[in-house]
C-alpha positions as CSV (number, residue, x, y, z in Angstrom):
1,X,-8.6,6.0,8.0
2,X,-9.7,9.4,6.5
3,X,-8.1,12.4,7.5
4,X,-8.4,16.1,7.0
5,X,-5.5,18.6,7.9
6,X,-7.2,19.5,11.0
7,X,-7.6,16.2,12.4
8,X,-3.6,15.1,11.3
9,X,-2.9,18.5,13.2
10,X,-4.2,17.7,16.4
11,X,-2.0,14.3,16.5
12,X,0.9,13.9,18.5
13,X,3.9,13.6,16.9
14,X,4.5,10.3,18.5
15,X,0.8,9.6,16.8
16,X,2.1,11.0,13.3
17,X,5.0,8.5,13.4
18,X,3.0,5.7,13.8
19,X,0.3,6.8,11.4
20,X,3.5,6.8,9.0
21,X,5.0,3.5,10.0
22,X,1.3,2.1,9.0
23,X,0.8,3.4,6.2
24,X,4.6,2.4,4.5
25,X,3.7,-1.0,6.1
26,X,0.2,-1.3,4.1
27,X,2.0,0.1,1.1
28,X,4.7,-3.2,1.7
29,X,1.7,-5.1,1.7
30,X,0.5,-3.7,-1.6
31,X,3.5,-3.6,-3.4
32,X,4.1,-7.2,-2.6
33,X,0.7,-7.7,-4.1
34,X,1.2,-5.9,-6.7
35,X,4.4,-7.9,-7.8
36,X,2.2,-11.2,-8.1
37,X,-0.6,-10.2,-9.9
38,X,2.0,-8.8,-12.7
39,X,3.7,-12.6,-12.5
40,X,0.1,-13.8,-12.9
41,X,-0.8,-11.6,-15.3
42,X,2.0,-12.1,-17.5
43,X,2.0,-16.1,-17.1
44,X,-1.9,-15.7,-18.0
45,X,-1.0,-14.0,-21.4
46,X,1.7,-16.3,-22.3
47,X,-0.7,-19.0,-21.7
48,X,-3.1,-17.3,-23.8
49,X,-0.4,-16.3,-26.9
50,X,0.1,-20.0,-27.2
């Protein structure tokens, strides 16, 4: 979703909470990504320093 000030202005503030709740759930999401591509990643290069 992209947003400009004016359009997060004209949300409720019930509508701003959930836009937050969202957004730290997709950033749980990524993080947990995140964290296993590093393990891949750094199984990968021990594989390949062998």
């Amino acid at each position: 979703m992209d947003m400009d000030r004016a359009s997060l202005r004209a949300l409720s503030y019930d509508d701003l909470i959930s836009l937050i709740l969202a957004q730290a759930e997709v950033i749980a999401q990524q993080s947990a990504q995140i964290a296993v591509l590093a393990v891949l990643v750094e199984s990968h290069l021990a594989i390949m320093s062998d």
